[in-house]
N, C-alpha and C positions, 0 to 999 in steps of 0.2 A: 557369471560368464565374463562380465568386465574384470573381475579381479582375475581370471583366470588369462587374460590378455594382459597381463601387468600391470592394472591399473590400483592407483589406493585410493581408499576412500578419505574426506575429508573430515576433521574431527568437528567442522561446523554443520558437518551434513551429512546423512547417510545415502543421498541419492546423489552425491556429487562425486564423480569420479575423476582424476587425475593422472596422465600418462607421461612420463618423463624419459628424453636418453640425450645424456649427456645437455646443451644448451635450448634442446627441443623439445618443445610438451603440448601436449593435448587434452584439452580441459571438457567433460564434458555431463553436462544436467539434464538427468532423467524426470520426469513425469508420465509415468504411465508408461505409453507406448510413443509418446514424444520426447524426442533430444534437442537440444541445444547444444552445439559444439563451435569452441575455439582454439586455436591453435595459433602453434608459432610452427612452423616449416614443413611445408609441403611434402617431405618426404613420409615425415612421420605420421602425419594425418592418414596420406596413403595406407602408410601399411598398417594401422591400427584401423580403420574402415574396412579394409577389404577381410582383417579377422572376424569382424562384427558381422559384416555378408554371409560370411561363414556359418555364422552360427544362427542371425533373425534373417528377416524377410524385410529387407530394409532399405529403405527411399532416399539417396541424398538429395534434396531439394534445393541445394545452391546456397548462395546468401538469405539471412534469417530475412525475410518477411511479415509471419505473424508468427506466435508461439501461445498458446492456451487463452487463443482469443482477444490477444494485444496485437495491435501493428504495428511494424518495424519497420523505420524508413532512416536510411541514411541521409544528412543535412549537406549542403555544400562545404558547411566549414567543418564537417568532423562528424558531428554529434550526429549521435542516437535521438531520433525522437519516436516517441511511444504513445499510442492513439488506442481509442477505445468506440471511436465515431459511430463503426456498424454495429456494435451492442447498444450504443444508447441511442440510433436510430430504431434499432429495433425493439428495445423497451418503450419508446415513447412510441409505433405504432402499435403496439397491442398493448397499451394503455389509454390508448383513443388520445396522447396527446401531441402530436403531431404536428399541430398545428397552435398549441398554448404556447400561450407570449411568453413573453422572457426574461432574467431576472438578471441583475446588476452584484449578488450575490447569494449565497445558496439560503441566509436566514436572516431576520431583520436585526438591524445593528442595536446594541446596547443589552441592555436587561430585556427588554422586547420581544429576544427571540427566547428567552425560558419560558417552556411550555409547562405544563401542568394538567393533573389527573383532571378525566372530565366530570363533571358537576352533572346533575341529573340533565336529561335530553328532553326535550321537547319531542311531541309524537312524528313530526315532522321530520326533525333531525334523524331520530333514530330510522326512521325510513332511508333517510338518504345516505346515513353509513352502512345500511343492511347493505346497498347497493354498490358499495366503493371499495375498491380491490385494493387494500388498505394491506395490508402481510404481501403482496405480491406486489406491489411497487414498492415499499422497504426493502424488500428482500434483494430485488435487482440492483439495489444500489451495494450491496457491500462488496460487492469482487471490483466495483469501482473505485470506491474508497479504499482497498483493500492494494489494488492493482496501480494505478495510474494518478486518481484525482484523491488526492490527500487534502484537497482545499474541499472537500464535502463530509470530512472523516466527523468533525464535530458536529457537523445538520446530521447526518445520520446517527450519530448514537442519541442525541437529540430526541429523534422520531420514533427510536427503536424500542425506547421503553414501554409505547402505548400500543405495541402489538397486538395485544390480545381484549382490548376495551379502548381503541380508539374514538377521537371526537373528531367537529366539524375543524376546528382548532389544528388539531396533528394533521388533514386530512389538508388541510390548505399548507400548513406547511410540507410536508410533502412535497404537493404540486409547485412549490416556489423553487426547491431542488432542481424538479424537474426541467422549472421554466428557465432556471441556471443554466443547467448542463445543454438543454437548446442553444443558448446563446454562446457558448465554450466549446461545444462537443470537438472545433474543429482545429483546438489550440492544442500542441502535442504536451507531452512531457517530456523536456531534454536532457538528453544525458550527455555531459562534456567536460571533460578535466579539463580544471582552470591551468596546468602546470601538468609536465611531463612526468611520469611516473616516478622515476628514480631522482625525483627532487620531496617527494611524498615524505613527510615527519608525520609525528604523533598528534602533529596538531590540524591534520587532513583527514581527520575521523574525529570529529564535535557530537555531543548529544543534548539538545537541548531540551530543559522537564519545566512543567509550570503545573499550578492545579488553580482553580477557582471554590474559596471556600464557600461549602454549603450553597453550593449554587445551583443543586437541584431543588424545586420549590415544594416538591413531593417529600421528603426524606432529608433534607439538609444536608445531604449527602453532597461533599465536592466528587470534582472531575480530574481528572488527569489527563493529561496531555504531553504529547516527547515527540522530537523529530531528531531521527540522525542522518547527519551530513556527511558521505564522505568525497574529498576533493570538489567540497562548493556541491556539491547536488544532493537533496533529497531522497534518501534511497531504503528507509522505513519510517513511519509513522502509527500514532495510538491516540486516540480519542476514547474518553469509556468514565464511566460512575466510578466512582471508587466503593467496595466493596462494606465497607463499613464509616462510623460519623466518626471525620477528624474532630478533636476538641479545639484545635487552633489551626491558625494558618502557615503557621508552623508545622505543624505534624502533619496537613495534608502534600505541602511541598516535600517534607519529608518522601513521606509516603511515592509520589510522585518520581521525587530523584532513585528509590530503590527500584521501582517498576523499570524505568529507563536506562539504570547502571544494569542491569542484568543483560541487558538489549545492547549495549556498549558491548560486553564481555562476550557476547555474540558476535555481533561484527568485528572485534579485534581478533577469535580465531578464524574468523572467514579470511581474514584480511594478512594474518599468519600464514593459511592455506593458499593463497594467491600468489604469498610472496609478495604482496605492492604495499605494506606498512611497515617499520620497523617494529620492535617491541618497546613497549614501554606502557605509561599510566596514560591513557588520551582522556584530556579535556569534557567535565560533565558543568555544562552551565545549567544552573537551579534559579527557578525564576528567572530567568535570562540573565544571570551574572557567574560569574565563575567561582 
């Protein structure tokens, strides 16, 4: 129906549609039966909306407020900020923690925080993990890691691997997550170009890759880790085991910067389909260096 109102699709997306005439376009992100739409010129918005009327049953609800359970608040100076407050208020009430203290970061600093496969239980123990909603408080965390707080992306792949024979161990950390995100729930995540659009190079979409070798203590298995920046802000992230044992620290950074150049080459046709980067080779820093 969208392409049938002249819209094209984008080659970084299948749900993203784009309507253009002449200096005026209309950009707009499907999920379901939720939109996200932006534009440049009021006329045009008009008359591509009122085709859409036409054809669904459809709501314009003003400026974006929330969108698939993030809130959207304009800042005085510009920025987007992006919150996730009433999802993890409402995970920590039906997790009975509501009221658990709070933590200074999501996992203990150093070597400290590698967990490891649990060792035989005590009868005790095992009572007390029969009892603990151990898959259902993981679980809630990855549309937030996923979403918003990328500062929990590594405590949760962390905790994720002990899903299914969880110990007293996983079960506390967890809770230190938790007692995190209590103390933060209230800090948005901002979104604000450092510099105006048509000042944007190739060096305004950065990826940065690292891995820790054999730093799982289960498998010696490293980790992998990427963040890509564009214009100064955060706007995907990857925490995760790497799939197989690097022999060196070499080959796991390797390994590492191919996961993450793939994730570049993504964002550079998003960023083609925007129109807000020029074309070119952008910037992969490996191990934090270029």
């Amino acid at each position: 129906a969208l392409l049938g109102l002249g819209a094209s699709v984008a080659d970084a997306d299948e749900c993203f549609f784009i309507v253009r005439k002449g200096q005026e376009w209309v950009k707009i992100l499907t999920h379901v039966d939720d939109f996200c739409v932006v534009y440049k010129g009021a006329a045009l918005y008009a008359e591509v909306f009122a085709k859409m009327k036409a054809i669904f049953r459809i709501t314009d609800e003003g400026e974006l407020s929330h969108f698939l359970g993030v809130g959207v608040q304009r800042a005085p100076d510009g920025a987007f900020e992006l919150s996730q407050t009433a999802y993890i208020d409402d995970l920590l009430a039906r997790l009975g923690m509501a009221d658990h203290g709070s933590a200074n970061i999501p996992t203990k600093a150093g070597s400290a925080n590698r967990l490891k496969m649990r060792d035989d239980l005590l009868p005790e123990e095992e009572a007390f993990m029969h009892n603990v909603p151990y898959r259902q408080a993981v679980g809630g965390l990855f549309y937030l890691a996923r979403a918003t707080r990328c500062d929990i992306s590594y405590a949760c792949s962390q905790v994720s691997k002990y899903m299914s024979n969880p110990a007293p161990q996983h079960w506390h950390a967890v809770r230190r997550i938790y007692a995190y995100l209590r103390r933060t729930k209230s800090i948005p995540f901002r979104i604000l170009a450092n510099k105006p659009r048509h000042e944007w190079t190739t060096d305004d979409l950065v990826t940065w890759s690292d891995a820790d070798w054999a730093g799982c203590r289960d498998t010696t298995r490293s980790h992998t880790g990427w963040v890509v920046r564009l214009a100064g802000v955060p706007v995907a992230w990857y925490s995760k085991k790497q799939s197989f044992t690097a022999q060196s620290s070499t080959e796991a950074e390797y390994a590492s910067a191919a996961i993450a150049s793939n994730e570049t080459v993504w964002w550079s046709t998003l960023c083609s389909d925007l129109q807000i980067a020029p074309a070119g080779a952008f910037p992969l820093r490996c191990d934090n260096k270029l």
